[in-house]
N, C-alpha and C positions, 0 to 999 in steps of 0.2 A: 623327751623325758616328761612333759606335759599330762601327754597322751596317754604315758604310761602310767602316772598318778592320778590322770581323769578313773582311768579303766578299775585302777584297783577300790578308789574311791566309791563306784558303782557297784562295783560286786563285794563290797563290803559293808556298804552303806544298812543291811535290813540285819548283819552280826550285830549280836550284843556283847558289850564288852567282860561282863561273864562268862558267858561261852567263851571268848578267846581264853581267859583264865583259866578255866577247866582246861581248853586244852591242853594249854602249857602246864597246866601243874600233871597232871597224868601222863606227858612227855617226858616229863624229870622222874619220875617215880618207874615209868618202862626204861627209862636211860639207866637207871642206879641198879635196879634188878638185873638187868641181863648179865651185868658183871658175875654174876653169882655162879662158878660150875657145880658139877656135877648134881649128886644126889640131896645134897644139902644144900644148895642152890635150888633145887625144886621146892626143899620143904619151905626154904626163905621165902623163898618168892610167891608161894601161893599166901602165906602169910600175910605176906608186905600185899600183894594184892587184894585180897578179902582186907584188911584194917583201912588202908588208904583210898581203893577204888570200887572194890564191891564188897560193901557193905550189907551184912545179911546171908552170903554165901557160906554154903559148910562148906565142907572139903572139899578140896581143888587141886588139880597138878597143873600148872600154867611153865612148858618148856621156855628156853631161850627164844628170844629174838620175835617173838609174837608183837603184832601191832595191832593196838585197842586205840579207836578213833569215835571219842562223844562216850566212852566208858559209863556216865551217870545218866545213858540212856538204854543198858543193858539190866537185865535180871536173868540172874543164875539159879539155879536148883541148885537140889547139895549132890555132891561126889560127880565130878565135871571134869577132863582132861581136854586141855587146848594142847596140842603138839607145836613142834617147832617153824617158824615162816608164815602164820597163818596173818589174816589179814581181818580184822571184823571193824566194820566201818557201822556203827550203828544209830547214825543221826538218824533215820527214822523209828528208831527203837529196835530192839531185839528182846525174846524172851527165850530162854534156853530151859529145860526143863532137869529133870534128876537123871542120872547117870547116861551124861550125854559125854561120847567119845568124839574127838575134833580128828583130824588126821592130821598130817604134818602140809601143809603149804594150802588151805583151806583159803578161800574168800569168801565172806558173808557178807554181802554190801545192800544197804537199804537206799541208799541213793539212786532212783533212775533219773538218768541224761535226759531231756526231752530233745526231741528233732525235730522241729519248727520248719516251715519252708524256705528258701533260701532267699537270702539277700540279708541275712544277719550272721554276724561269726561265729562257730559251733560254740566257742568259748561262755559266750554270752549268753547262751543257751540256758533256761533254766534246770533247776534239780530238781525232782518233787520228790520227797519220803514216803518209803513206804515201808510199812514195818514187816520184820522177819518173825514167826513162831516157830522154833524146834519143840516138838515134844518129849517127853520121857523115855526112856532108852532106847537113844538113837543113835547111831555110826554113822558119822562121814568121814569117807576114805581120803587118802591122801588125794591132793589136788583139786580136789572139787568145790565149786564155787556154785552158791546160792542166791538168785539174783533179789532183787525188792519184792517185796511181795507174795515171796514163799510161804508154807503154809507145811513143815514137813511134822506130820503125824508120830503118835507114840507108835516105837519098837520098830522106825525106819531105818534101813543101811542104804546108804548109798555108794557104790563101787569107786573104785576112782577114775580122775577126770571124766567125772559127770557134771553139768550144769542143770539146775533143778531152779524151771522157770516156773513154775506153780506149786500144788499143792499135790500131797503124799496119801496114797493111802496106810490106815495104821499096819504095822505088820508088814508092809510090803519092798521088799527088794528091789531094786532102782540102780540104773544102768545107764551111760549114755549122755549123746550131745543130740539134745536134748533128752533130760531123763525119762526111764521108762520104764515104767513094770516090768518086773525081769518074772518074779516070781512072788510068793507069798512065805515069811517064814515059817 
């Protein structure tokens, strides 16, 4: 048991107790929303989210069951739809631009893992951030995950389960593990 409070002491140790607060309060605020069906559940919830979490945002459709992680490190454009299951982890920032469409089961994660050489536990391994930019009307299809350090350009679609390890060209059509210019639109 020791061991186990050493451990969490250490990877807890450079959190500020701020941040733990944000995140619990944007925890309680995702927990109270999702309760909300249908159509009127949409319009709440984008509400409740622009007053409480993003601040600054026009219009939004944010579906059920979405998880937003470090939320007062994202910035939205106006007219925005996050589908259902998605997943945006944004401690290294994110910026989303205007009429950007999410799919349903989306991961945007700014967090990369580092892999260090062995003889230390993957766990203890550090994070590094690294920030995500979406541009302005851009599609990501159902499933598709956007790793650190993306860069996806205005008037990008990307098809589904695609993972989009760099940067987009604008206009261009993206396909694939790893994504890939499919075409221009």
């Amino acid at each position: 048991m020791k061991k186990i409070f050493q451990f969490l002491f250490k990877k807890c140790s450079n959190i500020k107790i701020i941040d733990i607060l944000l995140l619990e309060y944007h925890s309680i605020i995702q927990f109270v929303s999702n309760f909300l069906p249908g159509n009127i559940g949409l319009l709440i919830r984008g509400c409740i989210y622009k007053i409480f979490l993003f601040r600054g945002c026009r219009f939004s459709f944010i579906q059920k069951d979405v998880c937003f992680v470090h939320c007062h490190k994202i910035k939205f454009g106006k007219n925005f739809t996050v589908n259902s299951f998605c997943y945006i982890n944004a401690i290294g920032g994110i910026s989303i631009g205007d009429n950007v469409l999410i799919g349903p089961s989306v991961v945007i994660s700014t967090g990369k893992h580092n892999i260090l050489p062995i003889g230390k536990p993957i766990i203890e391994e550090p994070t590094t951030p690294l920030p995500i930019t979406i541009g302005d009307d851009v599609w990501l299809g159902a499933n598709v995950t956007i790793l650190p350090g993306a860069f996806i350009a205005d008037g990008t679609v990307v098809g589904a389960n695609s993972v989009v390890t760099k940067s987009t060209k604008k206009n261009g059509v993206y396909a694939g593990v790893p994504a890939k210019l499919i075409r221009s639109r």
